[in-house]
N, C-alpha and C positions, 0 to 999 in steps of 0.2 A: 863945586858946591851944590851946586842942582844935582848933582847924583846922590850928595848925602842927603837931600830932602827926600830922593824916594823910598816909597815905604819898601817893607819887605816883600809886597807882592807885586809891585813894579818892577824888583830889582830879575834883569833876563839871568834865567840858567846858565850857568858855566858848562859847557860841554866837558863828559868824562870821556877818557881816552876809552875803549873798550875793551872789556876785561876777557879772560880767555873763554868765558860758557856763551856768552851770543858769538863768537867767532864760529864757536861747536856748529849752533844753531844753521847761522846761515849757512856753512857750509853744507850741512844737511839738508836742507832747503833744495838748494842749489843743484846738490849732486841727485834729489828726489825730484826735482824738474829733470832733471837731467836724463835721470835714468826712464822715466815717465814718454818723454821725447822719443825718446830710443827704442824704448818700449812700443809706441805706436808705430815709429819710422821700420821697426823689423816686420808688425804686423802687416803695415799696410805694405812691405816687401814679398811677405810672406802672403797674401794675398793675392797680387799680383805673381809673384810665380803660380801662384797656386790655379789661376785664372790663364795666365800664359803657360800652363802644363793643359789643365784641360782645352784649352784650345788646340793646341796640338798635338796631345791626345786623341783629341775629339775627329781632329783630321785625317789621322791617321784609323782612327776605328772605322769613320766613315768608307774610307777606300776599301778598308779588310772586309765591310760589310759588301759592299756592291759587290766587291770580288766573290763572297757569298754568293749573292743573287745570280750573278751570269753561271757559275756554276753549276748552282743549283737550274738554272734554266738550261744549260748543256746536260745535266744530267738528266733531266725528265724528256730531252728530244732524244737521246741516245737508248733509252728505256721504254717510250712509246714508237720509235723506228722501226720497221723490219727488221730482222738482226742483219747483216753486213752491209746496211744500208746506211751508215753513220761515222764516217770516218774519224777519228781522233784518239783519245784517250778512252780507255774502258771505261765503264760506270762505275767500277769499284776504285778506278786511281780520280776519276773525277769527285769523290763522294772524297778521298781524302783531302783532296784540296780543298774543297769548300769545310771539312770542319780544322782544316790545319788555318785556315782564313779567321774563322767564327773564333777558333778559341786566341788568337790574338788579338780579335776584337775587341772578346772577354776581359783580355788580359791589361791592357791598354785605357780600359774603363773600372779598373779594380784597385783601389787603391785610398788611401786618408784623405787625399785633394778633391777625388772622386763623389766618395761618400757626404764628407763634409757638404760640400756644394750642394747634392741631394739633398738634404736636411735644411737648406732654406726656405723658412714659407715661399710658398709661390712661386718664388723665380728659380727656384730648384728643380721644378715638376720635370720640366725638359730633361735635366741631368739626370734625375732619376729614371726616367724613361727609354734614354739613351744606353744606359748603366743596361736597363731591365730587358731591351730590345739583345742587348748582346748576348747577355748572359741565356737566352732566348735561342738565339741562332747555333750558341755553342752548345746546347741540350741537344737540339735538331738534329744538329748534321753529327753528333757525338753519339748521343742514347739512344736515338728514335727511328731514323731513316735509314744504319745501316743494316740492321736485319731483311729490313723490306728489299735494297740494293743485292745486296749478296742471293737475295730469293732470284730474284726478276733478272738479273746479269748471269744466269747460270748460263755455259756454251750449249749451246742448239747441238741436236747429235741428227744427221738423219737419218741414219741406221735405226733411230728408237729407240736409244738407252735413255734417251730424256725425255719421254714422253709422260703420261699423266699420271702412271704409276710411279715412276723415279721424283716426279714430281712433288707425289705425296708425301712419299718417303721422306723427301727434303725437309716437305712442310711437317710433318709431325717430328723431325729430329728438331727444328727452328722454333718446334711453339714455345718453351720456356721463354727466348729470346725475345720474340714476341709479346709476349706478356709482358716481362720488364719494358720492353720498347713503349707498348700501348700503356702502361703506368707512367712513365715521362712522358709521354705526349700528354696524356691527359694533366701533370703537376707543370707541364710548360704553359698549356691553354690558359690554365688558373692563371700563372703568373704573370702572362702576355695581358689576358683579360682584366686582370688590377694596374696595368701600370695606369698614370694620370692623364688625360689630357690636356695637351699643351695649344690652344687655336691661335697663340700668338707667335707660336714658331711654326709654322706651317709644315717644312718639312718632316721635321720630329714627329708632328702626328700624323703625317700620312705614312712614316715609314711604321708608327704603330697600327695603323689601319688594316692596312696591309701583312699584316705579322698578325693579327688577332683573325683576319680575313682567312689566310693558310692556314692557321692554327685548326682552326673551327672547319676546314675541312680534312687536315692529317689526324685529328687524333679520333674521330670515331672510324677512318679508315682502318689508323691501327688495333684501334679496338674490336674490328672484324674481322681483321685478319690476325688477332691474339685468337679468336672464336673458332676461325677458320684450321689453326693449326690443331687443337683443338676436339674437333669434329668431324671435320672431311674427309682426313684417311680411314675413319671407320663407315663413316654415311657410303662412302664410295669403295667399300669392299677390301680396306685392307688388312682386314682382320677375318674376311671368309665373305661367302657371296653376298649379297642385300638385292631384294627386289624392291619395287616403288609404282605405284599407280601414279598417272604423269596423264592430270587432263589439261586439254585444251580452253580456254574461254574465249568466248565469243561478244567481244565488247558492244557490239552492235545493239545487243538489249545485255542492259545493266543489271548484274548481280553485287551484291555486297561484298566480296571479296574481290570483283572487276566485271564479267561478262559470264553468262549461262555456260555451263558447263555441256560441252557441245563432247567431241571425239576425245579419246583416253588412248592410252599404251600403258604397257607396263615394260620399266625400265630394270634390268640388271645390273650389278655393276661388280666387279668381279677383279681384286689388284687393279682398281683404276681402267679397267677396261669393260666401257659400256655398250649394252647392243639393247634392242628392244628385239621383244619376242612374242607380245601381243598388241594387238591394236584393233578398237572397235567403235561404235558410233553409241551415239547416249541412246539408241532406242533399243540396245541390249541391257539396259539398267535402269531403263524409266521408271520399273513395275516395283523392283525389287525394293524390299522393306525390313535393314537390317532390326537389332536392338539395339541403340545407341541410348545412351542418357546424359545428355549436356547440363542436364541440373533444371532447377524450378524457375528460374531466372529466364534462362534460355525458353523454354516452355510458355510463360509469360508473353513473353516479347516476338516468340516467332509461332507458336505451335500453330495456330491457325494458317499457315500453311503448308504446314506437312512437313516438313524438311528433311526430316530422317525416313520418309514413304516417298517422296515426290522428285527425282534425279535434279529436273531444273530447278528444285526452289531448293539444294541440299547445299548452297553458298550463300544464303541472300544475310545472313550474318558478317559483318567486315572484317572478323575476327577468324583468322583462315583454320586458327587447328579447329576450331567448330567442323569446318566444311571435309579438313583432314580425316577427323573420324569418322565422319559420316561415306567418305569415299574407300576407306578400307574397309571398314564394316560393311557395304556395298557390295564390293568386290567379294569379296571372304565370303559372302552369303552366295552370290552369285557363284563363283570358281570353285569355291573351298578349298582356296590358296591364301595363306597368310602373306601379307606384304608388310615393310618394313618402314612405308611411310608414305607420304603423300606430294605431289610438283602439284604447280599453277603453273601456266604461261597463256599470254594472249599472243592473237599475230604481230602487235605493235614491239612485243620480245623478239618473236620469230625475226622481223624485217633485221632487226639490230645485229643478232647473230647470223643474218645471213652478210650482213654488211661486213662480217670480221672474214668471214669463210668462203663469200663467193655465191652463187648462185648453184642449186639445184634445180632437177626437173622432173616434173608430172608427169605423169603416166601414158599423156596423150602426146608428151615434149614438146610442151608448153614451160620455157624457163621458168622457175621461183627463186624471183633475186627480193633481195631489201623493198627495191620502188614497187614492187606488183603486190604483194600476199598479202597488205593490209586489204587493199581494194580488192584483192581474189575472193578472198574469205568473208567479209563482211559489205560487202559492196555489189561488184558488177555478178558476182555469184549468182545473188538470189534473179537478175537479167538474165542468167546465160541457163538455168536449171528452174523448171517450172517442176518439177516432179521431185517430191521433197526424197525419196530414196536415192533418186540420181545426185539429188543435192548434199545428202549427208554422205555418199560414196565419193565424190568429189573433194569434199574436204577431208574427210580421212586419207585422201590421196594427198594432200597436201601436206597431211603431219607427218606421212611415211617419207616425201620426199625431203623435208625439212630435216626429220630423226637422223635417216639417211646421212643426209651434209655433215649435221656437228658430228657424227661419231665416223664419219670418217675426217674429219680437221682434226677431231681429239686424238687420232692417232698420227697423224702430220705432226710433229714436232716443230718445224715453222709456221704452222699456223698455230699453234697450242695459245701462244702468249695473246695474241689479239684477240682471238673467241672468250679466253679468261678475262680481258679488260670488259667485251662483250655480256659478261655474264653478270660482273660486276657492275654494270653500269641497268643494266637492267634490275639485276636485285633496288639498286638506289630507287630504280623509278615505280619497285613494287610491280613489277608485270613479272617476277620469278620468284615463287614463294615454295618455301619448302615444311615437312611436320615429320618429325622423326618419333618413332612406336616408341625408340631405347628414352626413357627418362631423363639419366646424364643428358642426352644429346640435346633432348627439346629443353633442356631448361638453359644449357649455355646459349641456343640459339633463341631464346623466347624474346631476349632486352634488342635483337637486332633486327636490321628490315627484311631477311631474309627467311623470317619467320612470319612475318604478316599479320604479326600478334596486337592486340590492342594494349594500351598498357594495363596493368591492375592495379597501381598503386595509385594513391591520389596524387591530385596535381593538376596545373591550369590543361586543359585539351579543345580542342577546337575543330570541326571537319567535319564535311556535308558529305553523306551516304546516299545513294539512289536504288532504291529496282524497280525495276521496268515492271507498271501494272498494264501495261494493255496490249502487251504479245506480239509487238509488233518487234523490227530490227530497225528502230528510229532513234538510239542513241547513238549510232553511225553522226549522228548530225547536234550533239548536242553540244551544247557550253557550258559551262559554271563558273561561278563567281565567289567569292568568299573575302567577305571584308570583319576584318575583327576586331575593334572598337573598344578598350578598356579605360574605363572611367576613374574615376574620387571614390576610394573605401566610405561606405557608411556603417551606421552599426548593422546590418543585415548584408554587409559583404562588400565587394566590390561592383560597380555598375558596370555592366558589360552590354555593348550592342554588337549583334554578328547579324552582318547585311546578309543576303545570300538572292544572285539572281543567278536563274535557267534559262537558258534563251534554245531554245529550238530550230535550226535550221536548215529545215527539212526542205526541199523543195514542194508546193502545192501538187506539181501533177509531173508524171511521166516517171515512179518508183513502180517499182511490180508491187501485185495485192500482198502477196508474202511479206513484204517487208513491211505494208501500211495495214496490215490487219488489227483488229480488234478482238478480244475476248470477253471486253466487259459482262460483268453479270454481277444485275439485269444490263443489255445493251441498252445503248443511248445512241442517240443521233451525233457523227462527229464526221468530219470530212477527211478525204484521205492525204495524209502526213500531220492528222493531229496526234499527238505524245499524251500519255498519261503517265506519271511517277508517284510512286512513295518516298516521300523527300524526308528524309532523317535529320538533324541538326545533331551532333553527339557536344555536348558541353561538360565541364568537371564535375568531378565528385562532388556533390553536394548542393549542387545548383539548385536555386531556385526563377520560375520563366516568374517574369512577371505579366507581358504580355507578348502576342505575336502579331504581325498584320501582314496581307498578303496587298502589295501595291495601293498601301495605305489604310484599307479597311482591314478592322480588326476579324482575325479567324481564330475556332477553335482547334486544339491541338490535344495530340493523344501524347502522355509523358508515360515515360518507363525508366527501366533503369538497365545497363548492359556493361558486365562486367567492374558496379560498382558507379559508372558516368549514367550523367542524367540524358535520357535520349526524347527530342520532339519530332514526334510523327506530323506529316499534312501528306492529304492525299493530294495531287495537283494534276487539274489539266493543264495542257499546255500545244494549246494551234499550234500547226504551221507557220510559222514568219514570226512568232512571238516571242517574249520575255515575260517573265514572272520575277517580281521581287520582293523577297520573301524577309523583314526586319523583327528579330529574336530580340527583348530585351528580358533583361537576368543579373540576377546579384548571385553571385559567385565565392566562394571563402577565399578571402586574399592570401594573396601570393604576388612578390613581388618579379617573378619568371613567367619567361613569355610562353605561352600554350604549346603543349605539343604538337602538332598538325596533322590529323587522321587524313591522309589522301587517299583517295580512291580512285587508280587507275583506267579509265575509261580511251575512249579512242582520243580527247581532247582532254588533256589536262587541267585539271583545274586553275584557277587563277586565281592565288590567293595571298590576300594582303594584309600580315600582322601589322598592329598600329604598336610604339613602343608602351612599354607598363611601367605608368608613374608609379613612380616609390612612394610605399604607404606605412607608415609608422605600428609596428608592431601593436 
């Protein structure tokens, strides 16, 4: 009875059985959970193997790499050893196994699981690096290094069918090779040099460090020895004979292209086989006064010294083909013999190539090994010769006994390969510079350091120049310093400071007057081992100084312009026991690359420290 009293909206719903379209429903539901489920349970399957692939992957590329590295490190000891001094495997079966290594490295990091994984922000950097490190290693020992291997592993004959002629031949049949080679080296550098940094996987970035490290020294190698193929068989006679003017520099007093242009030869070279046939001391050319014309610029910047009338001041430019034509033109006035180009070397060359070759001897047989001829020629010399005839006959005894040695190692076929590392290592340090008359030649050779060329195009540059104003032989003693400092772009460029200290040391007393001599004019009072220099700063195109100061107080400065770069003059004394520190500030057209580095080869190297270049917004 109480249920009929309730109303209609009391009375509860009768449950309906369900009808077939929500059975539809839920079972789609259902089977869309379901599938959904599944769906993630395969991804995160597929993840996980994807993760347990590169992991073992990763293990295995790792080992294929080291195996790279030892390799690669048996092959560079088997290539710099004496030849039959190196027991094992050739360098050309060791060069396959390091890239049969690399390219499973490659192959082992190539791949969807690979890739994908690289494509995650952030935590990808490593995979992509490790991806880029192989694909790296497999270019290397694939594109790049075997041209060079196959040069430098040729058998030794000692009959002399491999000597510098056969050699040549090699090299100019290799230079296409070369090229291709030195184009992949240079598109590996790039790609080495993009991958990311990882600092939270430590190993990944050191094994990139180290890859960008090598990099940055193989590919302008191969780049000079694309140059070398090239230019060399013709520079060195194998297209019909070549003569060359080959002076000596004397770093003891600073010239702009290294040291005073002291004793000369003139070198032949003929199928690879070279002899000298003159040799003379700079007081047979002191007088002589070709026509040269270096341009208005040139003019500018150096006329007031004479350089194309005056023998010693015919280098004080850093820029060696300056000095190149002014030394044929020289010659050709004096001889009325055309020559076909122009050498540098200093003793600090000499010592290196004696170190590949052995020791020669002087006239009086007196040895000239590596340890003596720095100090022979620029040193206990000016002790042992008070009488400057006997003293410039002495040293041209030196370059005869020195010419001597290399040409006869250049015809030694086991000595060939170590003198060539020797030449090589000297071009890098800019104490071997060369200037070819043929056009073709000087212009492949102009971008490299065995041209001693400044650059001409714009771009960040940096490098402290010297010459010696006070006549004396007291850069024997000198130091430099070169600190280079780039700042925050403003609207007037980028702020640049470049430190620069000269420290002089010289000893006060017990040098001969020869080496502590003065020229001054007008003289002045100075004591003996005080230094005088013309201290050059060379900065980029378009520099502007803002100011200079020499050990804090503010100095004026003479600005030029040489080859386009902005160049600050200070004349400086500099005592016995001293330093000079010399602070350039300048606003520069940005550029977010670090400066080139004009060195200037003297008896002590300079010491010089790029700071890196903060990134500045277009």
């Amino acid at each position: 009875m109480y249920a009929c009293l309730m109303t209609e909206r009391q009375v509860p719903p009768v449950p309906e059985p369900p009808g077939p379209a929500q059975g539809v429903l839920r079972l789609r539901a259902y089977l869309r959970r379901r599938s959904v489920r599944n769906a993630l349970l395969v991804s995160a399957a597929l993840c996980l193997a994807g993760v347990a692939w590169i992991g073992v992957t990763g293990l295995l590329a790792r080992s294929e790499l080291l195996n790279v590295q030892r390799e690669l490190s048996t092959l560079k000891q088997s290539v710099t050893s004496p030849a039959g001094n190196t027991p094992g495997a050739s360098p050309e079966e060791t060069m396959r196994k390091a890239a049969a290594h690399a390219a499973r490295a490659h192959q082992l990091t190539t791949g969807p699981a690979w890739f994908m994984a690289s494509q995650v922000p952030y935590l990808g950097r490593p995979v992509s690096t490790v991806r880029g490190i192989s694909e790296a290693a497999d270019r290397l020992t694939g594109d790049v290094l075997p041209p060079m291997v196959e040069l430098v592993a040729r058998p030794i004959d000692d009959a002399g069918h491999q000597g510098l002629g056969a050699l040549l031949s090699e090299l100019r049949g290799k230079a296409p090779a070369f090229d291709r080679a030195a184009r992949a080296a240079a598109d590996t550098r790039r790609l080495a040099d993009g991958l990311p940094r990882s600092p939270w996987v430590p190993g990944v970035d050191r094994a990139r460090t180290r890859l960008v490290t090598q990099l940055r020294r193989t590919a302008p190698a191969m780049a000079d020895m694309a140059v070398a193929g090239r230019v060399l068989p013709s520079m060195l006679g194998a297209d019909g004979l070549r003569r060359y003017i080959v002076v000596f520099q004397n770093t003891a007093e600073a010239r702009g292209t290294g040291g005073l242009p002291g004793a000369f030869a003139v070198l032949t070279a003929d199928q690879g086989k070279l002899s000298f046939e003159t040799f003379g001391t700079d007081t047979m050319l002191a007088h002589v006064r070709p026509t040269v014309d270096l341009g208005a610029e040139y003019r500018a910047q150096y006329g007031r010294m004479d350089p194309t009338g005056t023998w010693a001041n015919s280098n004080v430019s850093p820029h060696f083909p300056y000095a190149a034509r002014i030394w044929t033109a020289v010659w050709r006035k004096h001889s009325g013999q055309r020559v076909d180009g122009a050498a540098a070397v200093d003793p600090s060359a000499l010592a290196r190539l004696l170190r590949a070759t052995g020791p020669g001897r002087l006239p009086d047989g007196t040895p000239l090994t590596a340890d003596n001829v720095l100090d022979l020629t620029e040193r206990t010399g000016y002790a042992r010769f008070t009488d400057s005839r006997e003293r410039k006959e002495f040293l041209l005894g030196v370059a005869r006994a020195a010419a001597t040695t290399f040409t006869g190692a250049l015809s030694t076929p086991r000595q060939l390969p170590e003198l060539l590392r020797a030449a090589y290592d000297i071009t890098q340090e800019g104490r071997l510079k060369v200037w070819s008359a043929e056009r073709r030649e000087q212009g492949l050779l102009q971008q490299h350091p065995l041209a001693g060329a400044m650059p001409a195009r714009p771009g960040p540059l940096a490098g402290v120049v010297v010459n010696n104003a006070a006549g004396g032989k007291l850069d024997y003693y000198l130091e430099r310093k070169l600190h280079w400092i780039p700042g925050q772009c403003t609207r007037r460029g980028r702020m640049v400071t470049a430190r620069v200290t000269v420290a002089n040391q010289a000893p006060a007393s017990g040098l001969p007057p020869y080496v502590t001599q003065r020229v001054d004019k007008p003289p002045y009072a100075t004591r003996p081992g005080d230094n005088r220099l013309l201290l050059s700063y060379y900065a980029s195109a378009g520099a502007q100084l803002n100011d200079v100061s020499m050990d804090g107080r503010q100095v004026s400065v003479a600005g030029t312009v040489e080859r386009g770069h902005a160049v600050y003059t200070l004349d400086v004394e500099l005592p016995a026991g001293s330093s000079r520190t010399l602070t350039f500030h300048l606003y520069e057209p940005v550029s977010n690359r670090a400066p080139v580095l004009l060195d200037q080869a003297l008896v002590t190297p300079t010491r010089a420290r790029l700071e890196a270049v903060p990134v500045c917004d277009d």
